[in-house]
C-alpha positions in Angstrom: 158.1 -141.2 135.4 160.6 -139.2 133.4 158.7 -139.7 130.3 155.1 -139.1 132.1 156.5 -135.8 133.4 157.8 -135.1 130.3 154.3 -136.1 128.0 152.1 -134.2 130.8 154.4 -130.8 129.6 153.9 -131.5 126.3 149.7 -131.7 126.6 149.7 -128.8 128.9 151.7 -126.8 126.9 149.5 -127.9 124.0 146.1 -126.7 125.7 147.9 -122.9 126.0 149.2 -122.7 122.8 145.5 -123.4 121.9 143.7 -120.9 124.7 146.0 -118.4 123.3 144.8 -119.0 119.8 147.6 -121.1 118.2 148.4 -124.6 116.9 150.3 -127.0 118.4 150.4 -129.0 116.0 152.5 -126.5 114.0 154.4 -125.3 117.5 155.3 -128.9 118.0 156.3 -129.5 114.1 158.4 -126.4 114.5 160.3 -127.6 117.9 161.0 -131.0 116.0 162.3 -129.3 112.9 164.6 -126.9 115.1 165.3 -129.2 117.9 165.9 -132.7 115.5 165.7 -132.2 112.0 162.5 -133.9 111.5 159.4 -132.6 109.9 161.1 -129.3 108.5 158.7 -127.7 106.3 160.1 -124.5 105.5 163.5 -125.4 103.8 165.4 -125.3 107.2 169.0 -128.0 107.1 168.1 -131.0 109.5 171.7 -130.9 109.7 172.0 -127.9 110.9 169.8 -128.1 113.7 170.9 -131.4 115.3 174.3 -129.2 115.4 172.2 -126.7 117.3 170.9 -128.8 119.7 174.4 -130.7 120.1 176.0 -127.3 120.7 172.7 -126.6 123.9 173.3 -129.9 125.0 176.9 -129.6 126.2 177.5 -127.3 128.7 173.9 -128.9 130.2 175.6 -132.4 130.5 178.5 -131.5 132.7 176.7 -129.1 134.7 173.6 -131.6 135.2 175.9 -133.8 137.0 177.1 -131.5 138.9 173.4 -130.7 140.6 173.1 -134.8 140.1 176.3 -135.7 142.5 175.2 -133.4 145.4 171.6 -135.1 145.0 173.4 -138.9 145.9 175.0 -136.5 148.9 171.7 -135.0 150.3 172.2 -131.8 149.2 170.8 -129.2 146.9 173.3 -127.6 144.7 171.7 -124.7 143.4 174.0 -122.8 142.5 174.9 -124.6 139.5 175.0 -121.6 137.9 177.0 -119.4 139.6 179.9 -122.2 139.3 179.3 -122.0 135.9 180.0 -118.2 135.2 183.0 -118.6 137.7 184.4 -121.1 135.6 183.7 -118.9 132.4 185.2 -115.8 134.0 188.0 -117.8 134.9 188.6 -119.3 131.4 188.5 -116.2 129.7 190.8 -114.0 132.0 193.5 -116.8 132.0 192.9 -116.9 128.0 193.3 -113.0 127.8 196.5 -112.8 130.1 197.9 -115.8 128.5 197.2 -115.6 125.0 200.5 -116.3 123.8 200.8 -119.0 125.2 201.1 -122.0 122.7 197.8 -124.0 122.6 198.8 -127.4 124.0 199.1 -125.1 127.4 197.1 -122.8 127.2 194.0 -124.8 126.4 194.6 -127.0 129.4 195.6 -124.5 131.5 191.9 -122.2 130.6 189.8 -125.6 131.0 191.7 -126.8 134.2 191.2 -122.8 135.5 187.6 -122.5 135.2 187.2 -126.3 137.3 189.3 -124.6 139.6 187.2 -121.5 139.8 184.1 -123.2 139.9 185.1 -125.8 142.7 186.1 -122.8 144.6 182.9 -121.0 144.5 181.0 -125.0 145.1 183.4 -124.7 148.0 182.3 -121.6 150.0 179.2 -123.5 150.2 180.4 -127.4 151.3 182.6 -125.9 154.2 180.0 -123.4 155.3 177.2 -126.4 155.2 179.8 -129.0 156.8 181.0 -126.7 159.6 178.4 -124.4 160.9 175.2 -126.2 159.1 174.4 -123.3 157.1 171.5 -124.7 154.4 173.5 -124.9 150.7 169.9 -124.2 148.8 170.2 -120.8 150.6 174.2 -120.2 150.4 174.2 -121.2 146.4 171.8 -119.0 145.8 173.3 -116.1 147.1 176.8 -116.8 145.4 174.7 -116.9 142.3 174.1 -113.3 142.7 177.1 -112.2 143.9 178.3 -114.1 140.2 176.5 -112.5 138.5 177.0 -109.0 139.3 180.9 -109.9 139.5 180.5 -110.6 136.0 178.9 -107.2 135.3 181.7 -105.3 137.0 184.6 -107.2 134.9 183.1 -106.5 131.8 181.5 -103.0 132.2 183.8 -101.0 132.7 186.2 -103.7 134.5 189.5 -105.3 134.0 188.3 -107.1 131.0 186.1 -105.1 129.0 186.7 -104.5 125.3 186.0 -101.0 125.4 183.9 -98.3 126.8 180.3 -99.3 126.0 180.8 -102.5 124.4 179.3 -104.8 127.6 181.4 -107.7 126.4 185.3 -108.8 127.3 188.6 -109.0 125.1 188.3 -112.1 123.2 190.6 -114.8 124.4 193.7 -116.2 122.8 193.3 -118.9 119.5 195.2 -121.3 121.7 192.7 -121.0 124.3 189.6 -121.9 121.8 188.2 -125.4 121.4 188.3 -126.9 117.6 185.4 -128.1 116.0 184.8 -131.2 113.9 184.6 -129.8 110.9 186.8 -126.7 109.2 185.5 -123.4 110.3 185.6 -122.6 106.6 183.3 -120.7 104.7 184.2 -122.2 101.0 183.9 -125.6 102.1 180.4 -126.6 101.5 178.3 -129.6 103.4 175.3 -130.4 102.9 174.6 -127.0 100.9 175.8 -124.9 103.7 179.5 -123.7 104.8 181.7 -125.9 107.0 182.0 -123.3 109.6 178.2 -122.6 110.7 178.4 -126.5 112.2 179.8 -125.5 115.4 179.7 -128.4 117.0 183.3 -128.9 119.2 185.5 -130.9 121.2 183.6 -129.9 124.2 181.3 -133.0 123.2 184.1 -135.6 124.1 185.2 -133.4 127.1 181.5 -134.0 128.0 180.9 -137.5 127.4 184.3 -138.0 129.4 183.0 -135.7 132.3 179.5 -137.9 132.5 182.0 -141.0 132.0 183.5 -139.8 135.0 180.9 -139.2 137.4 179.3 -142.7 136.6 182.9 -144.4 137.8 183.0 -142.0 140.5 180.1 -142.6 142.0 179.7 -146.5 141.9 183.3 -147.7 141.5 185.1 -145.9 144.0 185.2 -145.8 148.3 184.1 -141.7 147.2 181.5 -143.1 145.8 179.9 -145.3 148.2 180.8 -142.5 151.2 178.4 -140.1 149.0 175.9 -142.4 149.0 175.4 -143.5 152.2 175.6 -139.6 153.2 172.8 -139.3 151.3 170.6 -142.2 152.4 171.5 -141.7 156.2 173.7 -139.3 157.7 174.0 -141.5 161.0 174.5 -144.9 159.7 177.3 -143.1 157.5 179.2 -141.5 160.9 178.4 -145.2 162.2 180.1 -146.7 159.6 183.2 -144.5 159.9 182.6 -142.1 157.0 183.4 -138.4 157.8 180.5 -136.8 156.5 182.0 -133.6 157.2 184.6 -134.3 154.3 182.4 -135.6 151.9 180.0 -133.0 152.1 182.7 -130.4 151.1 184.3 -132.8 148.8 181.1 -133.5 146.9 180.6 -130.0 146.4 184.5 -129.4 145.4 184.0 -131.8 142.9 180.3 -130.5 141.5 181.4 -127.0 141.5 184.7 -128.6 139.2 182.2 -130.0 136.9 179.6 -126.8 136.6 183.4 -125.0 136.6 184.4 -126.9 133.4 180.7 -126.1 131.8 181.4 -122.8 131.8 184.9 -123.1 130.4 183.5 -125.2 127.6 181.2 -122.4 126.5 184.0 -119.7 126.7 186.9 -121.9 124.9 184.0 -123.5 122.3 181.1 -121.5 121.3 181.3 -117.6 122.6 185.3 -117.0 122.9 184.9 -113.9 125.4 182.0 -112.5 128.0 179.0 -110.8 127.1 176.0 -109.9 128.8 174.2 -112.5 127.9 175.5 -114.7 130.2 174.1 -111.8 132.9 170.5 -113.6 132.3 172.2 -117.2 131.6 170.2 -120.4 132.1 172.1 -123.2 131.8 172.9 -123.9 135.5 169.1 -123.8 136.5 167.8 -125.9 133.5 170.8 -128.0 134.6 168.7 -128.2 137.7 165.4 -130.1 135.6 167.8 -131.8 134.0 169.6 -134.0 136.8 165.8 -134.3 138.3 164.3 -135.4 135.1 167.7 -138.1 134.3 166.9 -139.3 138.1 170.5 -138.6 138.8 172.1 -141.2 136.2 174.9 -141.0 133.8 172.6 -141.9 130.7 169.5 -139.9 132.3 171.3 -137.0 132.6 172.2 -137.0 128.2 169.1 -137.8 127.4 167.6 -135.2 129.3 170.4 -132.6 128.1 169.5 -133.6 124.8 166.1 -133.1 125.3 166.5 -129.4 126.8 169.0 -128.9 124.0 166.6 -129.4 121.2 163.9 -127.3 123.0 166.1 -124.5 123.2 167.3 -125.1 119.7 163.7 -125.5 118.3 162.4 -122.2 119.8 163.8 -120.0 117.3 162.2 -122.2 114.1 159.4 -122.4 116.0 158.5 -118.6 116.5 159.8 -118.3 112.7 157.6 -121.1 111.1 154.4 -121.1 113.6 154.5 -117.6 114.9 154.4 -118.8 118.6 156.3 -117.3 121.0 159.9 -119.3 121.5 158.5 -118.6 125.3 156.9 -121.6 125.1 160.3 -123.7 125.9 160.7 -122.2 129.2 156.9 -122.9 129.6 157.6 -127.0 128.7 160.8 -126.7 130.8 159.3 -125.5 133.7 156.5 -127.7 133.5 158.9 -130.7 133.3 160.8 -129.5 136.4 157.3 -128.8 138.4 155.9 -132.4 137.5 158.8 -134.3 138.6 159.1 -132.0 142.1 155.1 -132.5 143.0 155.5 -136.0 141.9 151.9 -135.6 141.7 151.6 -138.1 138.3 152.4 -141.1 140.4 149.4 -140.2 142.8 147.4 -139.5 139.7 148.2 -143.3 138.8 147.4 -144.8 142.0 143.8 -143.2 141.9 143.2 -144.8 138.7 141.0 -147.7 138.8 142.5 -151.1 138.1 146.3 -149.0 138.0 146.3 -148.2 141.7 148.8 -150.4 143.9 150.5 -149.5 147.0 154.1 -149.1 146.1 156.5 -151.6 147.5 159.6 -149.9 147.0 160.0 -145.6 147.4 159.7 -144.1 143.6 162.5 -142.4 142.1 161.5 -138.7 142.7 160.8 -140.3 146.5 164.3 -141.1 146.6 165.7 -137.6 145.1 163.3 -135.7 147.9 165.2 -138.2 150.8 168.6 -137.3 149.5 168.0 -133.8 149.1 166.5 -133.5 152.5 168.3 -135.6 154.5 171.2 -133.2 155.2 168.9 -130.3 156.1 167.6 -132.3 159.4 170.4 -131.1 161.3 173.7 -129.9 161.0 176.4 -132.9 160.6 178.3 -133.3 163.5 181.9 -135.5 164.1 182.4 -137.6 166.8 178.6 -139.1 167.3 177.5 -142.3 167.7 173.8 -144.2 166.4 172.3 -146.0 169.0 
């Protein structure tokens, strides 16, 4: 279904691109060129843009999983995003205040902050769901906000702004920034370019370790199997002793910890301080499609950051090389996201002559819709029985 979802955004996408009066044959060779190196007509570095989509493709796979843990919980963690700029806020103050602190402490200490940050704003909406039922789709989305504009105030005309009209914060410490792989040097030369425009750092591992994590977390551990069977049945987990009040704020603590470090990552690796940009930042909602379109696996979940990565890295070369709008990748994105939500392509299938069967087991986006509204039937109570 993944892959169906993902083809059916790809033809649509193709069909306005040509009602609008482009190609998409050249908007397509221009998101491969950008997004994977291949098919590059117009002397861009394949290199260059696989670094590109690397550098997208980070901060998407820690926070993917933490919308994809929630999911195995019943619950919809929106607010993916809002953990994320809590963690980046976080990262950078304790880099500012702390910048002369030597770099084996301060980097931990600005990573290990922004999990913090983020589990604490995850948090506000676990205990508010586990103790008085209040829906976390609507609490997330409203701590989003409140992000947001708590971003705004620190860096305009805030604690942390630069200076007087500048809309961005102090930079933080060298011993708070992430190295990269290869010298950020501008006389070193690889593959005809300068080491230090491939930017590609240490959040990669930190990453890969993070997915790592959730995979042993969720199916090798007594956490584990307690998210799951909150997922698939509230009841039968009270019956079987699990406190479902705990794990739904401890799968939260834990998502907002990942989104947390997914901002951190972006801060200590890539930007170094807070701009506006991250106002209008993305990366928790297309970490939303992305958890959906990895059905809430370890593997799913890179593939599908990789995937988003190299659209957003591919935009750019495509507006530059086939004059169509870099739009377009929110367009495919958000076509992805809607296909897999309807689940309408399975339907589509079953009406096909010769292809239609009755399922005999729920299909995967079947599953996701149980475990995301399972918890919303009622709110979880302690100390019932299942009869």
């Amino acid at each position: 279904m993944p892959f169906a979802s993902v083809l059916f955004a790809f033809v649509v996408g193709a069909v306005v691109v040509t009602v609008t009066g482009g190609n998409p044959i050249d908007a397509y060779q221009g998101l491969l060129c950008g997004g994977l190196g291949v098919a590059c007509t117009q002397g861009e570095n394949p290199a260059l843009q696989i670094a590109n989509t690397i550098i997208f493709a980070i901060p998407l796979i820690t926070a993917g999983v933490a919308v994809a843990l929630p999911f195995r919980a019943g619950l919809f963690n929106i607010g993916a995003e809002g953990q994320l700029l809590a963690g980046a806020m976080a990262c950078t103050a304790l880099g500012i205040k702390l910048h002369d602190w030597p770099a084996v402490i301060l980097l931990p200490t600005v990573l290990v902050g922004g999990m913090l940050a983020g589990a604490a704003w995850a948090g506000i909406a676990g205990v508010l769901k586990a103790t008085v039922g209040a829906h976390e789709v609507v609490t997330t989305i409203m701590l989003n906000y409140v992000a947001q504009w708590l971003l705004r105030f620190l860096i305009i005309g805030g604690p942390l702004e630069l200076r007087a009209g500048t809309s961005k914060s102090l930079p933080i410490g060298e011993g708070a920034r992430l190295a990269t792989f290869l010298p950020n040097s501008d006389t070193i030369q690889i593959l005809g370019l300068p080491a230090s425009v491939y930017r590609v750092h240490v959040g990669l591992v930190i990453a890969v370790v993070a997915v790592a994590v959730f995979a042993i977390l969720l199916w090798r551990t007594s956490l584990g199997y307690e998210i799951r069977a909150a997922g698939q049945s509230q009841k039968a987990a009270r019956y079987a002793g699990v406190s479902v009040r705990r794990t739904i704020i401890v799968t939260m603590l834990i998502a907002g910890a990942f989104s947390g470090l997914a901002g951190a990552i972006q801060i200590a690796g890539v930007d170094h301080n807070l701009t506006d940009k991250y106002f209008s930042d993305t990366t928790g909602f297309d970490a939303i499609a992305v958890a959906l379109l990895g059905l809430g696996s370890a593997v799913g979940i890179v593939l599908a950051a990789i995937l988003f990565g190299a659209l957003h890295a591919g935009g750019s070369v495509m507006q530059a090389d086939a004059g169509i709008s870099s739009s377009l990748v929110l367009v495919l994105q958000a076509l992805i996201l809607f296909s897999i939500a309807a689940n309408f392509l399975n339907a589509i299938r079953l009406r096909i002559p010769g292809l239609g069967q009755a399922p005999s087991a729920p299909a995967p986006a079947a599953v996701g819709a149980a475990l995301m509204t399972e918890a919303a039937v009622a709110p979880p109570q302690e100390g019932t029985t299942s009869t």
